[in-house]
N, C-alpha and C positions, 0 to 999 in steps of 0.2 A: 228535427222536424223539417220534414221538406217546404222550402221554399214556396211560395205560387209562381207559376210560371210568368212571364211578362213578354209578351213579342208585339212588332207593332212599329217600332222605330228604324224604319228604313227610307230610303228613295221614294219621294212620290211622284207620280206624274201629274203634270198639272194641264188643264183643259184651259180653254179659254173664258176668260168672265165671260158669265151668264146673265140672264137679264133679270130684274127684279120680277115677283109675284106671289101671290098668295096662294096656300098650298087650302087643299080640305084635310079633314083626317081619314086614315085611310080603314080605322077601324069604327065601331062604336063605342065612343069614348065616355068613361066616367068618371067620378071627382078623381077616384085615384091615377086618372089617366090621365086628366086633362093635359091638355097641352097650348101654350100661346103660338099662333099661327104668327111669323114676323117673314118678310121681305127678303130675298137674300142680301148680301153686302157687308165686308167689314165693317161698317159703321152700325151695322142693325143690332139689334142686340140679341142675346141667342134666344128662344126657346124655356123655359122653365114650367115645370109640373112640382104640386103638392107632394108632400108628405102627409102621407094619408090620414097618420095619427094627429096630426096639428094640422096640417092646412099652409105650412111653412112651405114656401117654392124654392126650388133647388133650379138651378142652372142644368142642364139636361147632358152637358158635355163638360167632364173633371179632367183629374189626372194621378194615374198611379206612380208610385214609389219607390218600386220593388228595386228600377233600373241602379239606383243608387246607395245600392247596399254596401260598396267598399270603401263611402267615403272621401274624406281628405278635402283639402284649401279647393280644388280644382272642380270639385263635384258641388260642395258647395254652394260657388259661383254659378255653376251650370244652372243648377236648380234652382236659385233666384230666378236667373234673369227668365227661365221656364215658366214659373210661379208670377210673375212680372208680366208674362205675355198674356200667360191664365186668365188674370185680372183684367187687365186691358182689354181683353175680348168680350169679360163678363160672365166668365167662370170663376164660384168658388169651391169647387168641392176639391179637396187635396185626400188619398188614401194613402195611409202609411202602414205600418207593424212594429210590433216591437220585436219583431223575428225578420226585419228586412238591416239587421246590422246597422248601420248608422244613419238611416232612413228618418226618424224620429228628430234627432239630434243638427241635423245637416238641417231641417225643414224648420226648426225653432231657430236657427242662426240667419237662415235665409230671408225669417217675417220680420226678426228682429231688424235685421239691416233696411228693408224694405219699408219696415212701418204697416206693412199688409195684415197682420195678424188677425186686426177687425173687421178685416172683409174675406175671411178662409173659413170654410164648412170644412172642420178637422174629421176627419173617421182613421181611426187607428185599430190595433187589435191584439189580441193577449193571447197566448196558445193557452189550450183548455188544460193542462196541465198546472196553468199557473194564475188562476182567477183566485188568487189573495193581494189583499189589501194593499201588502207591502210591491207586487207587481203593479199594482195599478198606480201607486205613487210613484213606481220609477216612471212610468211613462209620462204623468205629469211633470214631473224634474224633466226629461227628457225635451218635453214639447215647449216647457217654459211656461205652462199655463197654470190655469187655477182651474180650471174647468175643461175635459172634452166634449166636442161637440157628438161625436157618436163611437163610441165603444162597443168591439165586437169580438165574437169568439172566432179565434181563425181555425179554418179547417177542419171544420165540423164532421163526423164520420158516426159519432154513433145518433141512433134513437132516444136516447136514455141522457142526452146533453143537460142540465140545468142550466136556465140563464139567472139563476137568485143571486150570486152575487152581483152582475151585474145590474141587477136590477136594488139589490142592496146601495150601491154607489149611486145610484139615479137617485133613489130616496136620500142620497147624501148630498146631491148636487154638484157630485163631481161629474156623470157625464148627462146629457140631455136626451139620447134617443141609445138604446142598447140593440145590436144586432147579430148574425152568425152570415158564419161566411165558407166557399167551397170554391176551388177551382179544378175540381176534379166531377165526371160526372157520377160517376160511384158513386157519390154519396149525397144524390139527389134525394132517394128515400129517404136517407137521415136526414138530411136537410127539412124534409116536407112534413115530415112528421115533428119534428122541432117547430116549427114553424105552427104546427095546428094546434101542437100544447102547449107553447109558451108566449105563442102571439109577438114575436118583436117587433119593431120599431121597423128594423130594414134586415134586407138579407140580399148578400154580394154571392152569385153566383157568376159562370165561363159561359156567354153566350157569343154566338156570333153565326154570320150566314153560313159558316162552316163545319157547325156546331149546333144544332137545332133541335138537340132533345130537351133542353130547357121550356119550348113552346109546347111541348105537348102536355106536363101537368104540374111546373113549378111556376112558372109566370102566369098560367091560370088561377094556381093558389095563391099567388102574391095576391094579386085582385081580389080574389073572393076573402082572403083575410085580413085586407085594408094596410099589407106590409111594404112598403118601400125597396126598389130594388135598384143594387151598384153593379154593373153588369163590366167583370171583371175579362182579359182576354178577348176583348172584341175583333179583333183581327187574328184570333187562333182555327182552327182546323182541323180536322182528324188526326187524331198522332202527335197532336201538339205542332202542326204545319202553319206553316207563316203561309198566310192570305196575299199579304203585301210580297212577299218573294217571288209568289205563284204569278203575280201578277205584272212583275218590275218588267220592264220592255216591252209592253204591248198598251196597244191604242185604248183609252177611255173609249169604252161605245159611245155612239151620236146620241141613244135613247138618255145618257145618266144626264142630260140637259134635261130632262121632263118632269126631275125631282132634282133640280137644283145642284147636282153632283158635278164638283170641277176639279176634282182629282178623285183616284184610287180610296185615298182613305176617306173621305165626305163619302163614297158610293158605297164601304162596306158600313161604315157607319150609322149610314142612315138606315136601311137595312134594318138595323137592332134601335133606332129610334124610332121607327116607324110601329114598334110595336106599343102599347099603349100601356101593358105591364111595366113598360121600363122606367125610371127616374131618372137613373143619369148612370152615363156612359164613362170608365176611367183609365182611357190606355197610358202606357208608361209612352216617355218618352224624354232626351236628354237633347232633344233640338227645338230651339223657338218657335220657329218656321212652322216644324210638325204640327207643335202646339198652336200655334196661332189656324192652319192647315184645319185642324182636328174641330175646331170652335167653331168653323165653318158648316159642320154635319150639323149646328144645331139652327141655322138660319134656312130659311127660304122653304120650300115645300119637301114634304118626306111622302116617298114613296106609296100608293096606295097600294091595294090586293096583289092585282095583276101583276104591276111593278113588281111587287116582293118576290112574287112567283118566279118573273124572269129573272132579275137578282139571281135569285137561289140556283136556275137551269143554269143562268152562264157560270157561276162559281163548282159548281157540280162537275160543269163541262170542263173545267180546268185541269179536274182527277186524272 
């Protein structure tokens, strides 16, 4: 099974601090959209929106997994002190797989060391090949847990997906919120039509300013079916193209002060937060910095319409 792809973790360039204020929203916002408006400023705390099925608020800005699939003493460490900055900032959402190699395993050694465990909104995921019982206990052996927090089907592609096991394990109390997931856009239909007949919890799709067929009828349908969404590749591009590469050595424009952007990644970031379908945002990444960097997309004001618009021409104009 192929992989999800993961890009995202390069060079940033960084702008000058900005000054604090209060952003509006730049859509018409509902429960499943809501969003708290905060300040910018490391000190602020980021951003959070409901999970639509509960009313639970999620941190707006996570972090994916995928980067440390190969393991070992050294990746480990990485990933704490990663998970360490997450927390610190006021992010809990962690997405992992039991198809990202030692991803799982690395990330239960990491909370353990840290003591963090009770502050991590876990999402992992099972290739649809292998939703038995005996798969879903390895990944609890794996994470260290008695419970996950959100269990999903990776890689969703057909129409005809069932989510009854995992919705079997809900009814067991092993996970709390069951979901599907895609980072290919192929398989948005499937995705959408799973999504109408089985109603889940959340659904992790590949969005970003580079990538924007998701707006036209999955993150409508998120909305309209009260589903939670983990917007996977958010610095991806046509072709699977790094956004952040397209971008390394050229000047932050003067306008990304007007929604609070003081670097590269806060500006494409915000972009895909500024949409009101979103929940929370989960790029890979194996540096602090980034991570601490990345936390930042969820303070201070997001971009309105027009904003988005111009977003979108200057990243177009990159082509």
């Amino acid at each position: 099974m192929k992989r999800r792809r993961q890009v995202g973790d390069l060079t940033r360039r960084r702008a000058l601090a900005l000054g604090a204020g209060l952003g509006l929203a730049p859509f018409p916002v509902t429960l499943a959209a809501e969003a708290e408006a905060v300040p910018p400023g490391p000190a602020a705390p980021i951003m959070t929106r409901p999970i639509p099925s509960t009313g639970e608020r999620l941190p707006v800005v996570g972090l994916g997994t995928d980067e440390y699939y190969a393991g070992g003493p050294g990746q480990q460490a990485t990933l704490g002190e990663v998970v360490r900055t997450l927390v610190a900032g006021g992010g809990t959402v962690v997405d992992t797989s039991s198809d990202y190699g030692a991803s799982e395993t690395l990330l239960a050694a990491a909370l353990a060391e840290s003591g963090l465990r009770p502050r991590i909104f876990i999402a992992t995921k099972l290739e649809k090949q292998a939703l038995r019982q005996a798969e879903m206990e390895g990944s609890l052996r794996r994470l260290g847990v008695s419970k996950i927090d959100l269990m999903q089907v990776h890689n969703v592609a057909s129409a005809e997906q069932s989510l009854a096991p995992l919705r079997d394990w809900k009814a067991q109390g092993l996970v709390r919120y069951i979901g599907i997931t895609t980072s290919e856009t192929y398989a948005f239909d499937a995705l959408e039509a799973v999504m109408r007949r089985e109603k889940p919890d959340f659904v992790e799709l590949n969005y970003s300013v580079g990538d924007r067929e998701a707006e036209k009828r999955l993150l409508p349908a998120a909305v309209e079916l009260g589903v939670a969404t983990l917007i996977d590749i958010p610095f991806g591009g046509p072709g699977g193209r790094n956004l952040l590469r397209a971008v390394q050595g050229k000047p932050l424009p003067d306008w990304a002060r007007d929604f609070d952007a003081a670097s590269w990644g806060q500006f494409l970031l915000k972009y895909v937060l500024a949409n009101p379908a979103v929940t929370c945002v989960i790029p890979g990444t194996r540096n602090p910095e980034h991570m601490a960097d990345n936390l930042g997309a969820g303070r201070g004001r997001l971009p309105n319409a027009p904003q988005r618009q111009q977003i979108a021409r200057f990243v177009d104009d990159l082509r």
